[in-house]
C-alpha positions as CSV (number, residue, x, y, z in Angstrom):
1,X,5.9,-12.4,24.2
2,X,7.0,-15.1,21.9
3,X,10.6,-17.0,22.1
4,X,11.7,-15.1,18.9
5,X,10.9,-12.0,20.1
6,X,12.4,-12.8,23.8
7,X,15.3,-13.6,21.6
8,X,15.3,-10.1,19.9
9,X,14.8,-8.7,23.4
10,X,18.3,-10.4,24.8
11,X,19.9,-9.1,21.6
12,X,18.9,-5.3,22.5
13,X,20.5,-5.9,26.1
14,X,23.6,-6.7,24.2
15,X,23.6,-3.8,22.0
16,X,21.1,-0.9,20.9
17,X,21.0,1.6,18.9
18,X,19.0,4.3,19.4
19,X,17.5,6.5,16.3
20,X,15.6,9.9,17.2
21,X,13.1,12.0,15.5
22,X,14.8,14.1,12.6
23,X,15.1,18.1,13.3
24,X,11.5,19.6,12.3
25,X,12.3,22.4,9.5
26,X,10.8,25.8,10.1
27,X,7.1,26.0,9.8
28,X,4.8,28.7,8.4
29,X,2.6,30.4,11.0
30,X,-0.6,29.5,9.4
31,X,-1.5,26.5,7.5
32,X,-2.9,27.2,4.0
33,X,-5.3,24.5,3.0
34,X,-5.9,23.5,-1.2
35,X,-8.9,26.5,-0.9
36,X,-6.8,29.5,-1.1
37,X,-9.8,31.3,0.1
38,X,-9.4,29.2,3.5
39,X,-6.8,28.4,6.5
40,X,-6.6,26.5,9.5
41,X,-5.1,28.6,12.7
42,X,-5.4,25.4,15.5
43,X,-6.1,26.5,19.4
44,X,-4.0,24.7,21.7
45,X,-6.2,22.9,24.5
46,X,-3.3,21.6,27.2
47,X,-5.9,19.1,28.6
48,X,-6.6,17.4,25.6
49,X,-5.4,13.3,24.8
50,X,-4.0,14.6,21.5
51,X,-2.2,18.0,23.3
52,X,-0.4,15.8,25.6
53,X,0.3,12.9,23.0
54,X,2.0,15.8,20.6
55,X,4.0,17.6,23.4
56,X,5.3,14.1,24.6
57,X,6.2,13.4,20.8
58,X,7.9,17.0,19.9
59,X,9.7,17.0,23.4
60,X,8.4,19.9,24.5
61,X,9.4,21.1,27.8
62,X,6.1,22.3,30.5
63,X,5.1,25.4,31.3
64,X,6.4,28.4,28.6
65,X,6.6,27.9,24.6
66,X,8.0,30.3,22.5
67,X,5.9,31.5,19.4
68,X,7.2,28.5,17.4
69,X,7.0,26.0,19.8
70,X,3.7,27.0,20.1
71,X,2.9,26.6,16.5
72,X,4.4,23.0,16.0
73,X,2.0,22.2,19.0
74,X,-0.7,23.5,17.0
75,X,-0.1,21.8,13.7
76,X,0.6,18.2,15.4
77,X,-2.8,18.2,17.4
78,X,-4.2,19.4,14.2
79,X,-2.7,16.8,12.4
80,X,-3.2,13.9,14.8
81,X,-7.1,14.9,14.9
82,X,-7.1,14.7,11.2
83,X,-5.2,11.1,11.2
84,X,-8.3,10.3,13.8
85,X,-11.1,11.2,11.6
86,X,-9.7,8.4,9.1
87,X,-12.2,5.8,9.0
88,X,-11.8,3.5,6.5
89,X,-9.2,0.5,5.4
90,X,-8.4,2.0,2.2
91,X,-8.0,5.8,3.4
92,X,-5.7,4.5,6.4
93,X,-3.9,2.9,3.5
94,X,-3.7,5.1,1.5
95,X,-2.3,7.7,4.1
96,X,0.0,6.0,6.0
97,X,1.8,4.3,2.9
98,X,2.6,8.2,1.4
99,X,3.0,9.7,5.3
100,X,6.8,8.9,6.0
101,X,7.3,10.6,2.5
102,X,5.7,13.9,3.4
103,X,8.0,16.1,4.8
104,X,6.2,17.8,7.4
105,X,3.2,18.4,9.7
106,X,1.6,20.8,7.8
107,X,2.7,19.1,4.2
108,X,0.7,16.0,5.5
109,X,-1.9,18.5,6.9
110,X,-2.4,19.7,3.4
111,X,-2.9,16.2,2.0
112,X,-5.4,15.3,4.1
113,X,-7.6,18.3,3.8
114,X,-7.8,17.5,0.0
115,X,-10.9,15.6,1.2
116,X,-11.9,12.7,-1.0
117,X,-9.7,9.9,-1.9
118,X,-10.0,10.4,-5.5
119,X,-8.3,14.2,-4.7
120,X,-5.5,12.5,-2.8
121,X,-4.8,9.9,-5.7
122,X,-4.3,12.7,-8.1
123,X,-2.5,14.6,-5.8
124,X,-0.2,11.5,-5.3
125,X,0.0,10.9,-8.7
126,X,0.8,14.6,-10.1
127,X,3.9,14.1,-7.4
128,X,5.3,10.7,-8.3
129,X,4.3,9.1,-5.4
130,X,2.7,6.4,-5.9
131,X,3.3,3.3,-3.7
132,X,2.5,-0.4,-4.2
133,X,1.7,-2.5,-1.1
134,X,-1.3,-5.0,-0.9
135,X,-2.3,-7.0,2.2
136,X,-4.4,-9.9,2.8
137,X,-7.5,-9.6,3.9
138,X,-6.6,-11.0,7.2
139,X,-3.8,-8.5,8.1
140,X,-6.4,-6.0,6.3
141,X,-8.8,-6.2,8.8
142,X,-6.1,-6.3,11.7
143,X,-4.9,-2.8,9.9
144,X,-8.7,-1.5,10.5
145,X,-8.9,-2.2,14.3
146,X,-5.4,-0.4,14.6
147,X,-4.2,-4.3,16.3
148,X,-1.4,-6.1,15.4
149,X,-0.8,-10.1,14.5
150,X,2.6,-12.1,14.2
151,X,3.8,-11.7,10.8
152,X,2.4,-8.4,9.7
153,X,4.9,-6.3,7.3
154,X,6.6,-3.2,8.9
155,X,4.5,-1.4,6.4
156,X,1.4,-3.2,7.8
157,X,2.3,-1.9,11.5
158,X,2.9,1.7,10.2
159,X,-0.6,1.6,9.0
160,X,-1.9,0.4,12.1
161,X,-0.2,2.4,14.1
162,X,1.6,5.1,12.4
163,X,5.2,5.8,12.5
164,X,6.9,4.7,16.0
165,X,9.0,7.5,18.1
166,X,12.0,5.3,18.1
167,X,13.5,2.7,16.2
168,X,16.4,0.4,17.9
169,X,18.6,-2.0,15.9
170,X,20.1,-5.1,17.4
171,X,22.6,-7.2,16.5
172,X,24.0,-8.0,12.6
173,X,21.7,-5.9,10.4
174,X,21.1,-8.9,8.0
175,X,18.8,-10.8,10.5
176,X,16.7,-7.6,10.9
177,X,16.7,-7.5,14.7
178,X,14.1,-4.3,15.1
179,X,12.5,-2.6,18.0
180,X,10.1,0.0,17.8
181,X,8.8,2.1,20.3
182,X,5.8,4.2,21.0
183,X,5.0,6.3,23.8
184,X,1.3,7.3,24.0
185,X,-1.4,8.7,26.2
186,X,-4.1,6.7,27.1
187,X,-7.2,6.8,29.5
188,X,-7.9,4.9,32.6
189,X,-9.5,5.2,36.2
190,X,-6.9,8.1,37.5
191,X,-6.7,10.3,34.2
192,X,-4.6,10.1,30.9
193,X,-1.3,8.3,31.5
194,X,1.9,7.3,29.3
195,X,2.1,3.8,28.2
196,X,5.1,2.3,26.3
197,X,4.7,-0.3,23.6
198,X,7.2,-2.3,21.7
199,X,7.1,-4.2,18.7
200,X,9.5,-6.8,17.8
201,X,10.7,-7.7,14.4
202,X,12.7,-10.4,12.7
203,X,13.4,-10.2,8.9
204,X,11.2,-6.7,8.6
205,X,8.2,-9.0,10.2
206,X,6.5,-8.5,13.1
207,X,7.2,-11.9,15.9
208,X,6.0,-10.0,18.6
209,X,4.9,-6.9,21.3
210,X,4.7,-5.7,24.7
211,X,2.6,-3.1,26.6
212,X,3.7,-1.6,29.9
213,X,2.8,1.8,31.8
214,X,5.1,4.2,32.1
């Protein structure tokens, strides 16, 4: 960890404050893709990386899920297999920079089933949506090994690594003392597992990170 972000660190032992995940508004039972003529009703595999990344994320509780539960399980595996299958710079780009503005799973499920990035541009476009937000090639090709580097733009991170489960705030707001934290399920010699990561920003830039098991 570097000193500025040890320094960040000492400031969230002083004082932090913790931001969850907004309420999730009622969802439809079936997701409609742009092809009226075709839908998407996802089967819930409780073994899976993604199944227990999404339950961890929702806070889901084991064992029983109600009808609805069930359904916002469905739609975020869906969703997070969908995010997977993006394999280029500029369709990473293109997603993650719109993603915080879509208001749902299944709204961002939609967008992504448009196919081509031609049909997301218009899509974007035809909602007033459109973003500007250029990176150097350096921190472009740090963005397509989903990696990070000292410096990188919050934007940049959220590309990389989508958007974190918690944000904390330290100290005064105008030196931009920012923690963000994801939780996510990993593989390793005894099974999936938890780890926690933290990124550490100063002045909406990144000046450092840490990795530890849960």
């Amino acid at each position: 960890m570097t000193q500025a972000a040890a320094r960040i660190l000492s400031a969230f032992v002083v004082l932090i404050f913790l931001t969850g995940p907004s309420a999730c508004s009622l969802l439809d039972r079936r997701i409609q893709s742009v092809n009226s003529n075709s839908s998407y009703q996802p089967v819930y595999n409780p073994k899976t990386k993604y199944a227990l990344e999404a339950k961890e994320e929702l806070g889901l509780p084991n064992g029983y899920l109600s009808s609805y539960d069930q359904q916002r399980l469905n739609e975020r595996i869906y969703l997070k297999e969908l995010e997977n299958q993006l394999d280029t710079r500029s369709e990473k780009a293109q997603y993650y920079q719109l993603r915080s503005s879509l208001g749902s799973d299944r709204e961002r499920i939609q967008f992504l089933l448009l196919g081509s990035r031609e049909a997301k541009a218009r899509w974007i476009t035809m909602r007033g949506l459109n973003r500007q937000d250029s990176h150097s090639d350096e921190i472009a090709k740090v963005i397509e090994s989903n990696d990070l580097a000292l410096g990188m733009s919050e934007s940049a991170v959220r590309e990389s690594w989508g958007d974190p489960d918690v944000i904390e705030v330290a100290g005064n707001t105008v030196y931009g003392y920012e923690r963000w934290r994801y939780k996510r399920i990993v593989s390793g010699n005894d099974g999936y597992q938890q780890e926690l990561r933290s990124v550490y920003f100063e002045g909406g830039r990144v000046v450092g990170w840490e990795t530890e098991d849960m």
